[in-house]
C-alpha positions in Angstrom: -5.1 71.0 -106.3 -4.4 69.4 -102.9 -4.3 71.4 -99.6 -0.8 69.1 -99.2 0.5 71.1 -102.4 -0.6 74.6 -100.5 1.5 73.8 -97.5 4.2 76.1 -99.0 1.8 78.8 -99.7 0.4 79.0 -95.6 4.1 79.4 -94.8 4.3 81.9 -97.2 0.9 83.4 -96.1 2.3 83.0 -92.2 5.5 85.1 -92.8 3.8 87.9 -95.0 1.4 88.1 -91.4 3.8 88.3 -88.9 7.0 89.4 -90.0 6.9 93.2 -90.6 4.8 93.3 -87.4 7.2 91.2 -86.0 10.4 93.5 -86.6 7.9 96.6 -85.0 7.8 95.0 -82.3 11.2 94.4 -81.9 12.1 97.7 -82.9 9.8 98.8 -79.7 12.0 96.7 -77.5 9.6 94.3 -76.6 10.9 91.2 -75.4 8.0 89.0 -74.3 7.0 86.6 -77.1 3.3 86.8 -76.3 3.4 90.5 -78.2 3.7 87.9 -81.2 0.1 88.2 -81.3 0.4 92.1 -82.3 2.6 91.2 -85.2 0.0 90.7 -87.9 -2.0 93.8 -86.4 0.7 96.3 -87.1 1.3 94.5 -90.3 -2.1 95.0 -91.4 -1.5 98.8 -90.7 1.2 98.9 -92.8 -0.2 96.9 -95.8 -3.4 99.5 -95.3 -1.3 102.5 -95.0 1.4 102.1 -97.4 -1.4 101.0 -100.0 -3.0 104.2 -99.6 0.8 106.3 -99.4 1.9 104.1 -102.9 -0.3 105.8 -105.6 0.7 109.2 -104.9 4.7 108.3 -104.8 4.3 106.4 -107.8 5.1 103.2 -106.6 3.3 99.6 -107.6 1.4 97.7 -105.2 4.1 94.6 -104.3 6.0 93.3 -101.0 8.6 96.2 -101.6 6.8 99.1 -100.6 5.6 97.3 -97.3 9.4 95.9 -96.6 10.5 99.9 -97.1 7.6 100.8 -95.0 8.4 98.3 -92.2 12.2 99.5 -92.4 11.1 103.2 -91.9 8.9 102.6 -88.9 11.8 100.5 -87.3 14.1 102.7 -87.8 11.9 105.6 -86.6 11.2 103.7 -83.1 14.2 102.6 -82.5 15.2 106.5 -82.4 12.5 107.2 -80.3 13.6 105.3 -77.6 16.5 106.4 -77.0 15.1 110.0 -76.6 15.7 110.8 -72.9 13.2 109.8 -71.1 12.1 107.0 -73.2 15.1 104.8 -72.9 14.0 101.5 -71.1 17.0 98.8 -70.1 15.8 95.6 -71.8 15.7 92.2 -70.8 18.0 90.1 -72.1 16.4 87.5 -74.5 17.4 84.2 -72.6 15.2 85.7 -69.5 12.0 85.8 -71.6 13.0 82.3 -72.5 13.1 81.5 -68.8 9.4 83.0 -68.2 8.3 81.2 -71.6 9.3 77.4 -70.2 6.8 77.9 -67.4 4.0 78.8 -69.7 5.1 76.7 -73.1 3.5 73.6 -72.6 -0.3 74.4 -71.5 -0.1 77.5 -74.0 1.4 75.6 -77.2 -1.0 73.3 -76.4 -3.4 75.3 -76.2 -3.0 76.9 -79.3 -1.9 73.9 -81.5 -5.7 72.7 -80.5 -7.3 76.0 -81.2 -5.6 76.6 -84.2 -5.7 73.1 -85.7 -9.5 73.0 -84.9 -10.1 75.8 -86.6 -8.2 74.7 -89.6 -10.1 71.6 -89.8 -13.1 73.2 -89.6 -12.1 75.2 -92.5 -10.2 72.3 -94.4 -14.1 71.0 -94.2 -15.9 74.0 -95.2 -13.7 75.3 -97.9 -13.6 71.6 -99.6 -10.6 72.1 -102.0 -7.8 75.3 -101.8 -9.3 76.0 -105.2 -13.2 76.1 -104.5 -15.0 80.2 -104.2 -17.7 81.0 -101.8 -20.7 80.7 -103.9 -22.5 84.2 -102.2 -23.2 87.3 -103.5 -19.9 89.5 -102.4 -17.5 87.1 -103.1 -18.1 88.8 -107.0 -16.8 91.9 -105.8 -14.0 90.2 -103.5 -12.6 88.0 -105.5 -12.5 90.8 -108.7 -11.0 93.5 -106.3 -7.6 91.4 -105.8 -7.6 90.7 -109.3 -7.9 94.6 -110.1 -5.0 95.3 -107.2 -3.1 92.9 -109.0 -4.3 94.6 -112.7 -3.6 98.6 -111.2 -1.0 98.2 -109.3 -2.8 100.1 -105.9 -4.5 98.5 -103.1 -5.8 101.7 -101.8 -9.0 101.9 -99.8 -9.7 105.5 -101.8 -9.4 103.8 -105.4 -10.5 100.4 -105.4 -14.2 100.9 -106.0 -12.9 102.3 -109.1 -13.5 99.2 -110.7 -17.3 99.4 -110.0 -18.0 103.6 -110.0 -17.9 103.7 -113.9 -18.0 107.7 -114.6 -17.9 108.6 -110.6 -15.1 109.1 -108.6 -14.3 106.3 -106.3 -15.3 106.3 -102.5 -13.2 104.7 -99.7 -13.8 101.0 -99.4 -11.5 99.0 -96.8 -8.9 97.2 -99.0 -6.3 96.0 -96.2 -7.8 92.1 -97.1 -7.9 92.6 -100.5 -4.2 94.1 -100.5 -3.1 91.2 -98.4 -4.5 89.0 -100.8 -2.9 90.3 -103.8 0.3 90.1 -102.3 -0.2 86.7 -101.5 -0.6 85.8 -105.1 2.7 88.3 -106.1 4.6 85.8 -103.7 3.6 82.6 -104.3 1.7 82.8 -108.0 -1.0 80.7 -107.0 -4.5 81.5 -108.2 -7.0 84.2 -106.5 -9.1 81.3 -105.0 -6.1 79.8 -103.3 -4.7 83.2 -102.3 -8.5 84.0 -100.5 -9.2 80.9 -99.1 -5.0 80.1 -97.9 -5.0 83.3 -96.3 -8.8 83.3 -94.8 -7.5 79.9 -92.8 -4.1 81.5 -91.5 -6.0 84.5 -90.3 -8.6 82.2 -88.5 -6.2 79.7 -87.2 -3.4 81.8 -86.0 -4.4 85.5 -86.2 -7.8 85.3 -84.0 -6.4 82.4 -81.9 -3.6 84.3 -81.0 -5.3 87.2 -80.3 -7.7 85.6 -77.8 -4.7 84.5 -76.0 -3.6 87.7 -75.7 -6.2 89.3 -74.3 -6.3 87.0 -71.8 -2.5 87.2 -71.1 -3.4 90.8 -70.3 -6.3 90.0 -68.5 -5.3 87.2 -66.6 -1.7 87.6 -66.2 0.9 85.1 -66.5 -1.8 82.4 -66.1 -0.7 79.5 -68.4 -4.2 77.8 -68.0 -6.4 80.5 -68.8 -4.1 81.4 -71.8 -3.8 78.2 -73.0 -7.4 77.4 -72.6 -8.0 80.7 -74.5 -6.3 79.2 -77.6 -8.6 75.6 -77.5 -11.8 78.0 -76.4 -11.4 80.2 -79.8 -12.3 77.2 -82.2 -15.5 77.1 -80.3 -17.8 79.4 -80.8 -20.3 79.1 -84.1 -20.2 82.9 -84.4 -16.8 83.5 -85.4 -14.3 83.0 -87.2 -16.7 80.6 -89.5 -19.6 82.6 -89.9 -18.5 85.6 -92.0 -16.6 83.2 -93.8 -20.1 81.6 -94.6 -22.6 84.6 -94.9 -21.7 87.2 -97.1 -19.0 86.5 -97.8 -17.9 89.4 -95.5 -13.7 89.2 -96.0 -12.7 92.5 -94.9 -15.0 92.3 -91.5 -13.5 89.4 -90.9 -10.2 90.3 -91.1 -11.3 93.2 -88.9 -13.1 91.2 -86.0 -9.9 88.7 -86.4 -7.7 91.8 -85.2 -10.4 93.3 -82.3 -8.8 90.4 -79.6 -5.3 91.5 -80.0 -6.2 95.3 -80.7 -8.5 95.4 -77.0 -5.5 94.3 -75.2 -3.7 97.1 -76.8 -5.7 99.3 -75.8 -5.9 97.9 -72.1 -2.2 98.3 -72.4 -2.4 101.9 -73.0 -4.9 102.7 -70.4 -2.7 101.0 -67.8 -4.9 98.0 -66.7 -3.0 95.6 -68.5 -1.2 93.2 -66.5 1.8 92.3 -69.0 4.9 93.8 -68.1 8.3 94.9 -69.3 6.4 97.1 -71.8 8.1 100.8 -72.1 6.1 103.9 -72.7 7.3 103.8 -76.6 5.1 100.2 -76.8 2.4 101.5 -74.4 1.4 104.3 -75.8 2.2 103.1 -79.6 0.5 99.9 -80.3 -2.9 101.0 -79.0 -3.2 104.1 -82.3 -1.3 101.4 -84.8 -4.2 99.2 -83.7 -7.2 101.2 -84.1 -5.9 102.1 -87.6 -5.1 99.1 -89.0 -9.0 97.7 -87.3 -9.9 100.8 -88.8 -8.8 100.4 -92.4 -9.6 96.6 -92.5 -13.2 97.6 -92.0 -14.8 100.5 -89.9 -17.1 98.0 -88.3 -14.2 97.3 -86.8 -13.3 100.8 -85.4 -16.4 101.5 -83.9 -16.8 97.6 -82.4 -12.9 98.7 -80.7 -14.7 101.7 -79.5 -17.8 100.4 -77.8 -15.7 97.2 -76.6 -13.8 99.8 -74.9 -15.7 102.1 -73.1 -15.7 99.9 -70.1 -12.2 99.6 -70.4 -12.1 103.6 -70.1 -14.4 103.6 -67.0 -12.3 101.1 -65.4 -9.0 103.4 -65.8 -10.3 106.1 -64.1 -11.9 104.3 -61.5 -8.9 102.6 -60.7 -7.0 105.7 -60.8 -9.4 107.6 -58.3 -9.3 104.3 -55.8 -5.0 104.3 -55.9 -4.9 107.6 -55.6 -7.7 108.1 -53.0 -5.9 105.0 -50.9 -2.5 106.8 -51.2 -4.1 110.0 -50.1 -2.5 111.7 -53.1 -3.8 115.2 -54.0 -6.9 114.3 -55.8 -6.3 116.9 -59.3 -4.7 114.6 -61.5 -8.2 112.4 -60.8 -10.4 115.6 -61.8 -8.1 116.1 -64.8 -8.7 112.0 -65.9 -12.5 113.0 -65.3 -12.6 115.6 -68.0 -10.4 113.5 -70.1 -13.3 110.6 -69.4 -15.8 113.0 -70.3 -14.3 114.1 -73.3 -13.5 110.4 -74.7 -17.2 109.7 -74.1 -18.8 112.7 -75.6 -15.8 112.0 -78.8 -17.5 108.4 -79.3 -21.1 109.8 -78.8 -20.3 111.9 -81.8 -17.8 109.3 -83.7 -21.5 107.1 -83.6 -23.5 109.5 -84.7 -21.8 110.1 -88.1 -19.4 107.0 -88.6 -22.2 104.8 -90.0 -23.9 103.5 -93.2 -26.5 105.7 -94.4 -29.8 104.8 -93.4 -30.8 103.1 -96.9 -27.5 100.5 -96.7 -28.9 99.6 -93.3 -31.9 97.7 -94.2 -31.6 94.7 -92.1 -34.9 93.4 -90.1 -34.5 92.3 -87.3 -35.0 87.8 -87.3 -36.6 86.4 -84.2 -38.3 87.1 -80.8 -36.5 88.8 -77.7 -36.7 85.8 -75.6 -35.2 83.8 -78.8 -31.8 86.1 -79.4 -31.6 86.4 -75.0 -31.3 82.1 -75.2 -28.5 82.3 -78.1 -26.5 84.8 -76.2 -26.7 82.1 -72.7 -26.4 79.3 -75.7 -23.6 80.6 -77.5 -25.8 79.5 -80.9 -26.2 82.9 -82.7 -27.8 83.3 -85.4 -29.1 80.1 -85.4 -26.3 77.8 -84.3 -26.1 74.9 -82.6 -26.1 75.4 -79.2 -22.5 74.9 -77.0 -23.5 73.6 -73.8 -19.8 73.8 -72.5 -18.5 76.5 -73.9 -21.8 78.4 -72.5 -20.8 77.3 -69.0 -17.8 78.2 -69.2 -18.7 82.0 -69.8 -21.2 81.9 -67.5 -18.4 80.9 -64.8 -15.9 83.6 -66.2 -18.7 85.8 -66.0 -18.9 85.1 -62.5 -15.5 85.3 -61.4 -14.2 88.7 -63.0 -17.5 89.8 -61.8 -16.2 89.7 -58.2 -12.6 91.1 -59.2 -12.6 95.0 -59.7 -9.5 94.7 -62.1 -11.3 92.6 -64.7 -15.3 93.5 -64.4 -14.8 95.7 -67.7 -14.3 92.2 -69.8 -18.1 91.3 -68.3 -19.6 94.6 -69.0 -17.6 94.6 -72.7 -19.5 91.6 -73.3 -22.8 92.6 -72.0 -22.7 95.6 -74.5 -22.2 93.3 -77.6 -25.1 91.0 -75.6 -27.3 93.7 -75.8 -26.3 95.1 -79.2 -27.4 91.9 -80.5 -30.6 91.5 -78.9 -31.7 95.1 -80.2 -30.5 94.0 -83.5 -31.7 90.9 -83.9 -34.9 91.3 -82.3 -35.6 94.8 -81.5 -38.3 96.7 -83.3 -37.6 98.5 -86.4 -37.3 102.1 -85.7 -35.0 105.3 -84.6 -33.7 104.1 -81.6 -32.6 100.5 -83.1 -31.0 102.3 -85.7 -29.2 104.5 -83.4 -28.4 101.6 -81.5 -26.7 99.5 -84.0 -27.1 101.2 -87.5 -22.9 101.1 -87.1 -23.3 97.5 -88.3 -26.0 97.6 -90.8 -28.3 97.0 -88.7 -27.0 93.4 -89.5 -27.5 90.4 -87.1 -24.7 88.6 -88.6 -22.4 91.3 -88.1 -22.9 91.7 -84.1 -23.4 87.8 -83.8 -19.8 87.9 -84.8 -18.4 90.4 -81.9 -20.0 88.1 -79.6 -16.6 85.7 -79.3 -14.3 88.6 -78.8 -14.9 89.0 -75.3 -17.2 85.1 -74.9 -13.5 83.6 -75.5 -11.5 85.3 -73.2 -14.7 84.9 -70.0 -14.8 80.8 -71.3 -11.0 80.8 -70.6 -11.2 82.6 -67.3 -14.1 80.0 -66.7 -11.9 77.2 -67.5 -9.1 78.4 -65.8 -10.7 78.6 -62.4 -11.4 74.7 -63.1 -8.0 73.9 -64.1 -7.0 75.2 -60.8 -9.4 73.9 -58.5 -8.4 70.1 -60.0 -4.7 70.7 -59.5 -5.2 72.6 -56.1 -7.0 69.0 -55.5 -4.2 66.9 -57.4 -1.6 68.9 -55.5 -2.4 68.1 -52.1 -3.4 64.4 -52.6 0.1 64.6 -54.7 1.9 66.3 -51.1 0.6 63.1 -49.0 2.3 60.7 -51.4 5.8 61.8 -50.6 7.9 58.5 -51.5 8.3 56.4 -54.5 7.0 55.7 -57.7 3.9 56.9 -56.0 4.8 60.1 -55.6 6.0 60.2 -59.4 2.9 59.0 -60.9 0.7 61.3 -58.7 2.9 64.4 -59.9 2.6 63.4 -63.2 -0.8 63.4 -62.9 -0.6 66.9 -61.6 1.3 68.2 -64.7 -0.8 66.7 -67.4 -3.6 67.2 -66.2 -4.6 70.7 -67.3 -3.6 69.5 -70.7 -6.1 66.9 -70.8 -8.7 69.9 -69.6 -7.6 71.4 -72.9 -8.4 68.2 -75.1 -11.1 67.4 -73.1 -12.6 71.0 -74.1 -11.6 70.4 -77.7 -13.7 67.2 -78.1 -16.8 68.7 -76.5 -16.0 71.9 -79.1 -16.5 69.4 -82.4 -20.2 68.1 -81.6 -21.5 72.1 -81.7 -19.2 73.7 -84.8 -20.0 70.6 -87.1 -24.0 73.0 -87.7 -21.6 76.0 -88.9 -19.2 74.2 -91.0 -22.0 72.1 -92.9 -23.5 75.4 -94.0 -20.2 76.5 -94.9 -19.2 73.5 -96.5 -22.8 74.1 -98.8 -21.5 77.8 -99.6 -18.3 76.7 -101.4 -19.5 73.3 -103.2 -19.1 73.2 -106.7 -22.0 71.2 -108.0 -24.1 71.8 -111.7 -26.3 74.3 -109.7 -24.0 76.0 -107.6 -25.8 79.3 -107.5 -23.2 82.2 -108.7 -20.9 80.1 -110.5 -21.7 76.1 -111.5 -19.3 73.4 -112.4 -19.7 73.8 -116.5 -19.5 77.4 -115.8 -16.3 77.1 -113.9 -15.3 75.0 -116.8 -15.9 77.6 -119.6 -13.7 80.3 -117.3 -10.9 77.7 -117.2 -11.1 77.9 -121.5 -11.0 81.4 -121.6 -7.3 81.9 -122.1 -7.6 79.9 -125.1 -10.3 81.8 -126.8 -9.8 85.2 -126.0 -7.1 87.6 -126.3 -5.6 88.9 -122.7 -6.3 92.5 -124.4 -9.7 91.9 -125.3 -13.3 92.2 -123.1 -15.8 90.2 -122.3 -19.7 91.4 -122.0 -21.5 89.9 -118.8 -24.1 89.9 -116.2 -22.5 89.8 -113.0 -25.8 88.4 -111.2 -24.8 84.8 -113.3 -21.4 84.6 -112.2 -20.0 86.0 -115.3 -18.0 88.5 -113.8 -15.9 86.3 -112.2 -14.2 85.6 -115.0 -11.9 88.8 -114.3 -11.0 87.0 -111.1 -10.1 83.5 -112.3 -9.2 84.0 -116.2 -7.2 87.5 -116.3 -9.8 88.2 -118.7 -11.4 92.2 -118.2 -15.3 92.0 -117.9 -17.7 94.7 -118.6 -18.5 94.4 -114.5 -16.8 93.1 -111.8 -19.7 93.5 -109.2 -23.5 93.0 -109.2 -23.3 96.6 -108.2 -21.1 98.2 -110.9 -21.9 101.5 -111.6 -22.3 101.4 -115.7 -21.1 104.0 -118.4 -24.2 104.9 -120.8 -22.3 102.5 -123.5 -22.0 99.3 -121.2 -25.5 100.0 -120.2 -26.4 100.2 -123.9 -24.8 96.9 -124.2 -26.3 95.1 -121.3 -30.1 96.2 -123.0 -29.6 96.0 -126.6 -26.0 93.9 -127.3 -27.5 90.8 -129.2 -29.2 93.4 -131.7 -25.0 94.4 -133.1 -26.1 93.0 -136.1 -29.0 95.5 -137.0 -28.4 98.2 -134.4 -25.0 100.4 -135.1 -25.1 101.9 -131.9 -24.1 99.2 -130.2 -21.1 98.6 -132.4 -20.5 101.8 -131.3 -20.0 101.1 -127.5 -18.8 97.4 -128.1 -15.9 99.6 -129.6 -16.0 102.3 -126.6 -15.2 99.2 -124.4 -13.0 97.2 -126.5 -15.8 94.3 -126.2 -15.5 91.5 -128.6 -16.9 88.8 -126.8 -19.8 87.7 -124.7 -20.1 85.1 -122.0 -24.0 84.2 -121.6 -24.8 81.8 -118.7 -28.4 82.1 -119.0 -30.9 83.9 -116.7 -30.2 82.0 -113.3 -28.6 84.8 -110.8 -27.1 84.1 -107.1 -29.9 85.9 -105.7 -33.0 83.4 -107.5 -34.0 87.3 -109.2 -34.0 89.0 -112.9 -32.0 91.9 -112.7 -32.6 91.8 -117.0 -29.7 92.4 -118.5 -31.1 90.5 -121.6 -28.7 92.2 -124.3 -26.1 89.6 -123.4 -28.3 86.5 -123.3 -27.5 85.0 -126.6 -30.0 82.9 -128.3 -28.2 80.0 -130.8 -27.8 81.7 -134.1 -28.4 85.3 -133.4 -26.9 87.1 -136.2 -23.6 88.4 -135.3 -22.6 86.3 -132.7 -20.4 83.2 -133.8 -20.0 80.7 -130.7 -16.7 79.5 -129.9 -17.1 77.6 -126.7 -19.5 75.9 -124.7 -19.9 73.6 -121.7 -23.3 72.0 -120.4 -25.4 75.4 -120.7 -22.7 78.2 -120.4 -22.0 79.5 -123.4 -18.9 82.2 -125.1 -20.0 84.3 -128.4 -18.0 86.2 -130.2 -18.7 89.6 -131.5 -18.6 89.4 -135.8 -21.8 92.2 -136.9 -18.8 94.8 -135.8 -15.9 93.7 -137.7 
């Protein structure tokens, strides 16, 4: 398959994103096209939320719950606001048009460069639209849609059910996997093409948007520094490549692809945004539908909005003291946002005490020296990276400015905390207070590294901005002494292009850096003959399957070969879909003692339990280089009761005959 012949399929992937957050927002009344950005934030609420609502009506997972969901909520605000005391007059859509023409050119430029970076980058990385990430959770990814797609429910409360066995299922975050699902409803392509189609529309226009959000609320109507924001987010090694590579870590990168977009939500709400024309419905509505739909994507991403944001909180009350100090207004309404203050802080205290892994899924060591992880925060090359000179500079001069401006200091000390977070993690000493630190993430380097963009992108911009105006501050006066002619002309047009050759100029110098992290990316989803989960003649024998066996039958594996992932890519049911399924007493009978059918009636017995007439054996090699045994289903050429029916290179597929 060609990544021409998934064109259709990103457009499809584009509209499932933004349009039922897009009709939100209308429904909110807001009329400035830059809340595009929220669009796929709220959506991704209500793909989480409805998923979990849908069982418990009755109703299969498909685009028609979401659509009736969508309706509802538009419905519900448009009521709202006209509540007295809500109603807000609107501006009329040609006059955000107006507003729009100032900005469009540096901002669609500078988003058509971020964006299209970053979907080159992953073009490179992903190989073909087909290709899987060859890492250890992509088995449980990858099955997951396929068992949305089998159930019918892309709840977070039952989707482990296709690992627990005999347990109850837990909450897992199933927003992506939902999404995904519903990307292969609408479009029938394959589960690869579904993952990786939807991975590069979230990266290229989901994140990149975001940033420029969060700069738009930052930085105001400044076209450079939003449009610098967009060419700045294809920059950084750390994200949105990185979990896309290690892991594979889908639903916390859906997550940190929302925390942009969600910050500036929840600068809105505390009132030190500086967008405008945004009523008290919006304000005080996108910063909750935010968090939750962070939340439900992955609670990394929850607590990451929550320490991102305690500066943010300091700032509102600090600025609400000063105004109200200035104006010599009675000073109680400061002593009430005080205790509130208070309150929110000792609430997060408590929120990071218990939301977090236990202690035993949070095993992580920490990976280099202090002064190591201290020179890949200043380098922008964590975890290893190559370093970005120019990008570095540029934070370091963002850094600098909103330093020195009161109204935007909380973006400096938002990044310091995710700085510091990911020295402790990544070189701190194991122990309690590293663990208290940043046992919210695993106590996994990878996992902070990631955060580190959120806020780096928006300082870079700021950084660039400040340049982009000190060369046409200098263009525009040489341009004021040339007042006649064609002279006059081509200085002016030098004037207006040149802070969009700034923005190419900053896309070039982003290529040299990212090509580290999209080789290694690249080497996660090659197929070669010893890919490590899942290897070309493997991939080959999958693609037979729906010859060979019967769509109601099952097929014995050992996830930790890649077997499993023939639930994903065949519609064939496995006897695991995870290296870490939680077995029944008959499948684990199976994965010990399956090749002894022939002499041993038990395992007839649970073959028959589990509807298992067939075995796929692809020998003892696992993703990880270990032996987690299993050696019940490794096959050995003429073992009595096993008749083989298919083979390519060393991948084999037995049926069951000692049970007929």
């Amino acid at each position: 398959m060609s990544w021409f012949s998934v064109v259709p399929v990103a457009f499809a992937c584009l509209a499932l994103l933004f349009l039922p957050g897009a009709v939100l927002i209308s429904a909110m009344g807001l009329r400035n096209i830059a809340f595009l950005a929220v669009a796929p934030i709220l959506t991704v609420t209500v793909v989480a939320v409805t998923a979990i609502v849908s069982p418990y009506l009755g109703v299969t997972w498909s685009f028609v719950p979401v659509v009736v969901a969508t309706g509802v909520l538009a419905v519900l605000f448009l009521g709202i606001r006209k509540l007295p005391g809500l109603r807000q007059p609107l501006k009329p859509w040609r006059s955000t048009y107006g507003a729009l023409r100032k900005m469009a050119v540096l901002v669609g430029a500078g988003f058509a460069i971020g964006a299209g970076s970053i979907a080159l980058q992953l073009h490179t990385a992903f190989g073909r639209p087909e290709n899987i990430s060859q890492t250890f959770d992509n088995v449980f990814h990858l099955n997951a849609v396929r068992y949305v797609l089998e159930t019918g429910s892309a709840s977070s409360l039952t989707l482990t059910g296709m690992t627990s066995g005999d347990t109850p299922p837990y909450f897992y975050p199933a927003a992506w996997h939902g999404l995904a699902a519903l990307l292969v409803q609408l479009t029938g392509v394959s589960v690869p093409v579904a993952v990786n189609v939807l991975n590069l529309c979230i990266a290229a226009t989901v994140w990149t948007l975001g940033c420029m959000f969060l700069v738009r609320s930052l930085a105001g109507s400044n076209a450079g520094a939003v449009g610098a924001a967009g060419a700045l987010a294809a920059g950084f090694g750390s994200f949105p490549i990185l979990l896309l590579d290690f892991g594979v870590l889908y639903p916390n990168f859906l997550s940190v692809s929302l925390l942009p977009g969600a910050l500036a939500c929840v600068s809105l709400f505390l009132g030190t945004s500086r967008l405008d024309g945004v009523g008290p419905v919006a304000r005080y509505t996108l910063a909750p539908l935010a968090g939750l739909g962070v939340a439900i994507a992955h609670p990394n991403g929850a607590m990451s909005l929550v320490a991102l944001s305690v500066p943010l909180l300091i700032a509102s009350f600090v600025m609400l003291a000063v105004k109200r100090r200035r104006s010599g207004l009675p000073q109680g309404p400061t002593v009430v946002a005080g205790v509130a203050l208070l309150a929110a802080l000792a609430i997060v205290a408590v929120m990071w005490q218990f939301i977090r892994p236990p202690v035993e899924a949070a095993g992580w060591p920490p990976v280099q020296t202090p002064g190591q992880a201290v020179g890949e925060v200043l380098t922008n090359s964590a975890m290893q990276r190559s370093p970005a000179w120019s990008v570095s500079i540029l934070v370091i001069v963002g850094l600098i400015y909103v330093l020195k401006r009161p109204s935007t200091a909380w973006i400096a000390a938002s990044f310091l905390i995710v700085a510091g977070l990911f020295v402790v993690v990544s070189a701190g000493p194991v122990g309690d207070l590293r663990h208290m630190l940043t046992g919210v993430w695993y106590n996994d380097s990878y996992r902070l590294a990631a955060l580190l963009p959120v806020t780096g992108v928006a300082l870079a911009a700021v950084g660039a901005a400040s340049l982009i105006e000190g060369l046409r501050d200098k263009l525009g006066r040489r341009s004021d002494q040339r007042v006649t002619g064609d002279t006059w002309k081509r200085s002016s047009t030098v004037y207006r292009m040149a802070p969009i050759a700034i923005l190419a100029i900053l896309g070039v110098l982003q290529a040299p850096p990212m090509s580290s992290p999209v080789r290694s990316a690249q080497n996660s989803y090659a197929m070669s003959p010893e890919s490590p989960l899942v290897s070309v003649d493997e991939m080959a024998l999958i693609a037979e399957l729906d010859e060979h066996v019967p769509a109601d039958e099952t097929i014995a594996v050992n996830p930790w070969t890649g077997g499993a992932m023939a639930f994903a890519m065949a519609d064939r049911n496995t006897t695991a879909k995870h290296t870490f399924t939680t077995y029944t007493k008959a499948q684990e009978l199976l994965n010990d003692k399956f090749r002894d059918a022939s002499f041993d009636p038990t395992v007839c017995q649970a073959a028959s339990a589990n509807n298992v007439g067939y075995v796929l054996d692809f020998g003892a090699h696992e993703v990880h280089g270990g032996n987690h045994g299993l050696v019940g289903l490794q096959i050995p050429d003429g073992t009595p009761g096993f008749e083989l029916i298919a083979q390519q290179g060393e991948a084999k597929l037995f049926r069951l005959t000692a049970c007929g």
